[in-house]
N, C-alpha and C positions, 0 to 999 in steps of 0.2 A: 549431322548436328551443327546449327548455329553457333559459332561464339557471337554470342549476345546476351549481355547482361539484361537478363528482365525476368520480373516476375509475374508471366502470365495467366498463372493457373490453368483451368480447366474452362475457359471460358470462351468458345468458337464467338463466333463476330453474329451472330445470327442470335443471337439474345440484346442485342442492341437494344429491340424492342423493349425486353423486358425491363432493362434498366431505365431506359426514358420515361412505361406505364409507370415506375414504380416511382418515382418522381414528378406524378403526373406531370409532364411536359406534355405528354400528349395522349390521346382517347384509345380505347379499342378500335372507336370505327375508323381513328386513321392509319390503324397499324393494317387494318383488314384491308383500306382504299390503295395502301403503298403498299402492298402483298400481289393483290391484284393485278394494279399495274406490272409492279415485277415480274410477274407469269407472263406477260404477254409482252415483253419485249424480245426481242431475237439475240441478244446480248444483254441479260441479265444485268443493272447499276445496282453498287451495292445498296441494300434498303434507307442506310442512313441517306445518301446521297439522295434517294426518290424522295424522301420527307421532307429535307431540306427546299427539294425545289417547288413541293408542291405547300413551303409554308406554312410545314406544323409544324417544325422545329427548326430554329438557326444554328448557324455551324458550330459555335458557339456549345449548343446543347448537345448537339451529337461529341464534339471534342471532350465534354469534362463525363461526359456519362462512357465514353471511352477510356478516360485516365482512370474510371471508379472501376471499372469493370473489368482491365488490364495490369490495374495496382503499378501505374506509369505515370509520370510527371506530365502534367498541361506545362507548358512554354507557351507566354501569350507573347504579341506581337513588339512591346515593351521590350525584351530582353534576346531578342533577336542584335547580330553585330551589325554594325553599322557598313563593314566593308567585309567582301569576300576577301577570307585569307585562300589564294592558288598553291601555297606550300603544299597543302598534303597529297597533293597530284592525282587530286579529284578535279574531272573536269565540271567545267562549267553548263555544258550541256547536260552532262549525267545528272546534276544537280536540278535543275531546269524539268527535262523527262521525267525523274521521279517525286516531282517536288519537294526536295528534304533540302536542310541548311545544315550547316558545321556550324554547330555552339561553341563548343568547345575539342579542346585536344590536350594530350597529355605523351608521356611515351609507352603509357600499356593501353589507356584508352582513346575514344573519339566520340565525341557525344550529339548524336543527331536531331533534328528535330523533323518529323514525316507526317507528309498528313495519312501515310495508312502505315504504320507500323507494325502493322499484319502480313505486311508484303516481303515474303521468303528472300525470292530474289532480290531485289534490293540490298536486304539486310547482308544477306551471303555477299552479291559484291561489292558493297563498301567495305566489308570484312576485310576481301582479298585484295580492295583498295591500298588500302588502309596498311594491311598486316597487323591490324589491331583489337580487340575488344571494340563490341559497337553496344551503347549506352544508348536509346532510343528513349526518346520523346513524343509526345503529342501536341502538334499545332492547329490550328484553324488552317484548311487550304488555301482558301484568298489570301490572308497575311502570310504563308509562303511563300504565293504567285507574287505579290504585291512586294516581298522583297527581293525576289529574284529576279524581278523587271525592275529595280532598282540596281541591281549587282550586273545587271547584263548591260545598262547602258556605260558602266564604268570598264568592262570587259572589251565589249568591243573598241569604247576609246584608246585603250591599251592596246588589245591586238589590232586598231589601226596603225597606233606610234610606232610597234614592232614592223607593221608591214611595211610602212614606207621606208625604214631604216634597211631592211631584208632587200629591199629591191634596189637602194642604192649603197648597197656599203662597199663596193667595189670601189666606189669614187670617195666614200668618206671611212676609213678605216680608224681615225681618231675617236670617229663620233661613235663608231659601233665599239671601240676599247671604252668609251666612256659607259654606253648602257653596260657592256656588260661587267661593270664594276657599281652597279646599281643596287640596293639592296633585294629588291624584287627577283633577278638575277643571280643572287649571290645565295641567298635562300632556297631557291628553286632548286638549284644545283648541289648543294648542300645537303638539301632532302633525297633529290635520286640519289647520293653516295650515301648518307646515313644508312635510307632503307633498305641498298644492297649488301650494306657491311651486316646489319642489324638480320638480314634474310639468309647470312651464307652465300650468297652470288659468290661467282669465282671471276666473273666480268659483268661489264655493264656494254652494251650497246644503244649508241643512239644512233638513229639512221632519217635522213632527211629523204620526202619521197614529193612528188607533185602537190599532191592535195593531202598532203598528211603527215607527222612528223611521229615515227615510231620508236619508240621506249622498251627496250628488255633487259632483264637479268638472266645471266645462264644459272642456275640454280641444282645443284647433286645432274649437272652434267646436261640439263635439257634447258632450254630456252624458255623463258615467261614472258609474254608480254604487260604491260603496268599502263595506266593511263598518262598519258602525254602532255606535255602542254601544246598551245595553237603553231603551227607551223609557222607563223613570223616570228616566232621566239626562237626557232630554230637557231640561226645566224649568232645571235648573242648567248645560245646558253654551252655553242661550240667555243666561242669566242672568251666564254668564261675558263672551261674546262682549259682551252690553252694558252693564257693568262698562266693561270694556278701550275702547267708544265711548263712555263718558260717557252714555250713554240712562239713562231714567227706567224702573229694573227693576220699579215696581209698576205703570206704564203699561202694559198689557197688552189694551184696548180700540180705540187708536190706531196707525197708525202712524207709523215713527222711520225716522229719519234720522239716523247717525251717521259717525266715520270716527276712525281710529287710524294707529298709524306703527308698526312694527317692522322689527328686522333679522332678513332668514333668509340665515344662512352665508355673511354677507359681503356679503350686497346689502338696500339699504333700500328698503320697501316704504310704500306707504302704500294702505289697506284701506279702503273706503267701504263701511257697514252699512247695510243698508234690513232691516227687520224689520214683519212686517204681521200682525194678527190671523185665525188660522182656525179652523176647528171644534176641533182639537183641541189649543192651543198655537198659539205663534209662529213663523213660518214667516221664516226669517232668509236672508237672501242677502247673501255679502262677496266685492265687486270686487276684486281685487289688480291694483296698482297700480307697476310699478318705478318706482322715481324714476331721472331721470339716463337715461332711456331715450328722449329725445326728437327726438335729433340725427342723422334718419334722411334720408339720403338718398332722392330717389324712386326711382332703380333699384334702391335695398333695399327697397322697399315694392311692388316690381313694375311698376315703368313702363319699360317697355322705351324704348333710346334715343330714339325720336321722339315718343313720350310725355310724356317727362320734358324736351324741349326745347320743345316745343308749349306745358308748364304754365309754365315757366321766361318764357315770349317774353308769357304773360298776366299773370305778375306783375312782369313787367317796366310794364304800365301804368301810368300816375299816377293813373288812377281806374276805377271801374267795378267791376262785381262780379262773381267767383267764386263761383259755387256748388259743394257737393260733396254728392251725393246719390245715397241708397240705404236699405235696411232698418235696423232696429238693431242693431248687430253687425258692422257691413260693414265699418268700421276709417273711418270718416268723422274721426272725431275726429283719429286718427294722421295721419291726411292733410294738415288745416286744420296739426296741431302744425309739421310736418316743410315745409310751406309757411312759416308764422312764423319756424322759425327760419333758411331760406333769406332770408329779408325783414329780419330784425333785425339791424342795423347801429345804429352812433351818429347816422346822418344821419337816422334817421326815428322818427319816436314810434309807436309801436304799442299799443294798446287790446284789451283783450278783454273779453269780456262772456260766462259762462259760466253755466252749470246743471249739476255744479258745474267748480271750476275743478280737472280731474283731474291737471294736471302744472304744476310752476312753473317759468317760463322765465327767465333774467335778464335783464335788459336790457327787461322787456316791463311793461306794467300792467296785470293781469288783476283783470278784479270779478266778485266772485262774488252772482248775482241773490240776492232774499230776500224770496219774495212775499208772504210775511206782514208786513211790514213795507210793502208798497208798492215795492220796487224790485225791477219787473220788468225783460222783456226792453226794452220801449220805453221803460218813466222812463228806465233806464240809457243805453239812447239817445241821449234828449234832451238829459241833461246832458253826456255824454260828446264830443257834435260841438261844445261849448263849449270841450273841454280843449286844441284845434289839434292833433289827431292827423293822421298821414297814413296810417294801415293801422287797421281796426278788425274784428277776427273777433268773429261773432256765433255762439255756440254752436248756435243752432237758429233758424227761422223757423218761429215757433210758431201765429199771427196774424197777421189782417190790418194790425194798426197796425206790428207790429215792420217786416214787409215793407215797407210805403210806405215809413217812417224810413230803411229800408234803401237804397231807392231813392234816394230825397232825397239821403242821404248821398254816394254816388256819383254823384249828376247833381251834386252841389256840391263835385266834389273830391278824395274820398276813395276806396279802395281798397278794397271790403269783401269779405271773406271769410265763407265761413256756410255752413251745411248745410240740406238738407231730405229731408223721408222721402218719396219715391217713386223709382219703378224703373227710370227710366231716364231720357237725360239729356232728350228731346224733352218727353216728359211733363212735367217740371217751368213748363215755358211754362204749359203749360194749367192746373198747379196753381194758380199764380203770379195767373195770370187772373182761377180760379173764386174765390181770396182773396181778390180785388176790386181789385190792380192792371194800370191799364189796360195795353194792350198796348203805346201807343207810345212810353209810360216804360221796358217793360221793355225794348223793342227797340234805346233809347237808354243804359240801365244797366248791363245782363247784357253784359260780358266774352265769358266762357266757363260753360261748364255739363259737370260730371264726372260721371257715375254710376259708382260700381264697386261690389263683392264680393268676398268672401273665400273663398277655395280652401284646401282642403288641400295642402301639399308631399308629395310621394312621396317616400319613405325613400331615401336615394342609396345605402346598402347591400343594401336587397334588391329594387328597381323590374325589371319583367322586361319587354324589348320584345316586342312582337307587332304581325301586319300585319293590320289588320281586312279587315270583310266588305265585297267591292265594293258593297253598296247601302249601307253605312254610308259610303265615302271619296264614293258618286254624290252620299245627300243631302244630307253638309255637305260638300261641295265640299273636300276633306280636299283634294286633290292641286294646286290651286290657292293652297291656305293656306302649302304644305310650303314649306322655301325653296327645295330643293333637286330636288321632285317625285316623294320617295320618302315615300312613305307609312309612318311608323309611331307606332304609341302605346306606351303602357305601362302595364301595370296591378301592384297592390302584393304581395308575394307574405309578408311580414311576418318582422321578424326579433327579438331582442331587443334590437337598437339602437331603434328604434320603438316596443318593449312590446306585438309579433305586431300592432300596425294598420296598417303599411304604410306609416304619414304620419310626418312632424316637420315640426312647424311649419305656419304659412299665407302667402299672396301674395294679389295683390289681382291681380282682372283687371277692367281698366276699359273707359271709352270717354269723350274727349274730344270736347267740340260748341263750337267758336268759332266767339262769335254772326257771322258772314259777314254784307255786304251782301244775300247772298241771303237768309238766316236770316231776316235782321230782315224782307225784304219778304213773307217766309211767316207773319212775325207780325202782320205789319201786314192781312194778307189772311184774318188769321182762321183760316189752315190748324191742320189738326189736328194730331197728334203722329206720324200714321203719314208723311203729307205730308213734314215738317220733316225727318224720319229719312229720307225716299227723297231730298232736298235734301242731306242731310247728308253721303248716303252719295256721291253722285254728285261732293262736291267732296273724296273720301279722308280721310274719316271712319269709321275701323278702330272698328266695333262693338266692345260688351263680349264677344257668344258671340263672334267670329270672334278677337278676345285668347286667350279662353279655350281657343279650339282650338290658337292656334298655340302657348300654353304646354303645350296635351296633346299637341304632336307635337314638342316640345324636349325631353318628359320630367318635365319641372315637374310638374305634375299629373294627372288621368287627366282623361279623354273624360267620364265620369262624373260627377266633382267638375262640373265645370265646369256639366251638367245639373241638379245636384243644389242648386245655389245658384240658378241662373237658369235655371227651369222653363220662364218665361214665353216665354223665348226658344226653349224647344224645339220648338212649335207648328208 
């Protein structure tokens, strides 16, 4: 389904005729002479258009017998704008190939004018253009053409001035900080951040390529691509972005690390810049960041009741460590946050030690590393267990030295919370290992151990149930998982609440390993990861797939997502 506002009724394009006879614009026998000819071309034009050319009606007469017949407003050539506005990050060609113009914009609408507003496609991508309601008009096609060969000699003057600047800002780096503090510039860029914030993006990527300059939002964890503006804008709309972070805009050998703050419509953001050098230009990527969004419940982050009282009874310890592990991207950070701020009270001092520090808590003391300087993971460390903390999150276990510290830490007292990159929670022992701490520190340290991942949500407006195939419920044991012993999943069928992908949003589906007596004597015996995990599971230890099915048979997510994150687990 379109989002498009219109009220077309019942009326297919092929009564054209009838509205012109009844109008007498024109005869039976020219409906019968442009019928004719239509049969016999090899690519069918539509009938209005054969009328037109053959002189029994002007464009004119086909446009307002369109607006009568579609209950759709005429736009005559009159009220067309005078200048193409490029904010909405609708190109210029797009516009051009389907001949439509931008009347109007608002922040739920966009108001088109086309000479076929019959034409799906179209409509669908200006939608996903856009991310907006499309409000559709009728124009005459020549006063389309005739403005848009207007807007394109002003277009390419522009992306001439951009290209000569592109080709020499190496030698003029004043002149390219001047464009891009240009209003054209400053807008552009403005727009890609509104519509990433206003989208749910978790980044934005811009990537400069030879003949082309590409535009993406990563969006519930998968990459979109959005329309661009011309690759000579490239150079300035980089040059904008590290303006706004404070970066060194002639440093273009190296890369940066920046970060800025703004509001998009009511909510405050804060945006960390990484920018790195490639073959053709700087290749920029911006995290968005909401502030104020940290106070997340676990069963909002997807820990199902015995989940989130499992994690609860770990931090309820006075020492020992917590690990939380997975890929990058899993929402590990959100997790550590949403732990902290279950933990922060006035009775207890809390520490953190980040790369960087992505959210500010109150009541907490977070340091942000600075390894050029010498204050890495461990210096931070060392001085930190001098400050009498009683909770200390460690952004990552990067090395061997941070982990020992870590350990120390916790065999002397303290609480530590921390991440690490591998796939599951048994495997982290063995990482832990091969990083050079012994076994029967960790077996004495390690708490608990998390792994999880991030799932897409199915759209709760248009999710459709179905009962799969008996060898699909045989080989995950679907019917055992259910609570109830009725088998069903759902898959996404896409609506314009969603934006046609089926998803809003993400959840995490995890799996919880408290280190047991028996744990520890599987570490102490040198077992392996698959070992720990048949240990694990035998004292009701709900894996991450068997999570992730039971959210695909509640409806959370699909059968699929769930595969699609954790491969490994499909084997």
């Amino acid at each position: 389904m379109l989002n498009v506002e219109q009220n077309t009724g019942n009326h297919p394009r092929k009564y054209i005729c009838e509205y012109l006879l009844g109008s007498e614009k024109i005869s039976p026998g020219n409906v019968e002479h442009a019928l004719r000819l239509q049969a016999e071309q090899q690519e069918p034009e539509k009938i209005g258009s054969i009328l037109i050319k053959l002189g029994y009606v002007s464009e004119i007469d086909v446009a307002e017998s369109l607006s009568s017949q579609l209950n759709m407003p005429f736009v005559d050539f009159a009220r067309f704008p005078k200048n193409l506005d490029t904010s909405s990050g609708i190109s210029a060609n797009f516009l051009r190939k389907n001949r439509l113009i931008i009347i109007d914009e608002d922040d739920e609408k966009i108001y088109a004018v086309l000479a076929d507003p019959q034409d799906e496609y179209v409509m669908q991508a200006l939608h996903l253009f856009s991310g907006k309601v499309v409000v559709p008009h009728i124009g005459i096609p020549s006063d389309i053409e005739a403005a848009l060969k207007h807007y394109s000699e002003e277009i390419d003057a522009g992306a001439e001035a951009f290209s000569h600047v592109s080709s020499n800002f190496l030698d003029d780096v004043e002149q390219l900080k001047e464009l891009a503090g240009e209003a054209p510039v400053i807008k552009l860029v403005n727009q890609i951040i509104i519509r990433a914030a206003e989208g749910g993006a978790s980044d934005i990527h811009i990537e400069p390529f030879e003949q082309h300059l590409k535009i993406r939002y990563r969006i519930d964890g998968l990459l979109r691509e959005i329309q661009a503006p011309p690759t000579s804008m490239a150079a300035a709309v980089v040059s904008r972005i590290k303006i706004m972070a404070n970066l060194d805009i002639a440093e273009r050998r190296l890369a940066q690390d920046g970060r800025f703050r703004q509001r998009v419509r009511g909510d405050e953001f804060d945006f960390r810049v990484s920018t790195v050098p490639t073959m053709h230009g700087e290749s920029v990527v911006i995290r968005l960041l909401k502030r104020n969004q940290t106070h997340h419940e676990f069963e909002s982050l997807g820990f199902s009741a015995k989940q989130a009282q499992t994690l609860r009874e770990v931090l309820a310890q006075p020492h020992g460590i917590l690990l939380v592990t997975g890929p990058t991207g899993s929402g590990k950070s959100t997790t550590l946050y949403a732990a902290l701020n279950y933990l922060n009270n006035p009775e207890r001092m809390i520490i953190t030690v980040e790369d960087p520090v992505e959210y500010n808590i109150p009541g907490i003391n977070q340091m942000q590393i600075k390894p050029k300087i010498g204050m890495t993971f461990a210096y931070a460390l060392r001085s930190i267990v001098r400050q009498d903390p009683d909770v200390i999150m460690i952004g990552e276990m990067r090395d061997t030295e941070t982990a020992r510290i870590a350990v120390q830490s916790a065999l002397t007292g303290h609480l530590v919370l921390s991440t690490l990159h591998t796939n599951d929670a048994p495997g982290s022992i063995m990482r832990l290992i091969d990083m050079g701490v012994h076994d029967y520190l960790l077996s004495s340290a390690i708490t608990a151990i998390q792994a999880q991942r991030l799932v897409r949500k199915l759209c709760d407006n248009c999710k459709e149930a179905y009962t799969p195939l008996g060898k699909i419920i045989k080989r995950w044991h679907l019917d055992t998982l259910s609570a109830d012993g009725n088998v069903t999943l759902y898959h996404s069928k896409g609506c314009d609440h969603c934006g046609q992908t089926g998803f809003v949003g993400r959840t995490a589906i995890l799996e919880i390993l408290p280190i047991s007596d028996a744990i520890k004597k599987q570490i102490l015996d040198n077992a392996d990861a698959t070992s720990i995990r048949r240990c694990a599971a035998e004292e009701g230890m709900e894996t991450m797939i068997e999570d992730g099915l039971r959210k695909s048979l509640s409806g959370i997510t699909t059968m699929g997502e769930v595969l699609r994150v954790a491969p490994e687990f499909a084997e």
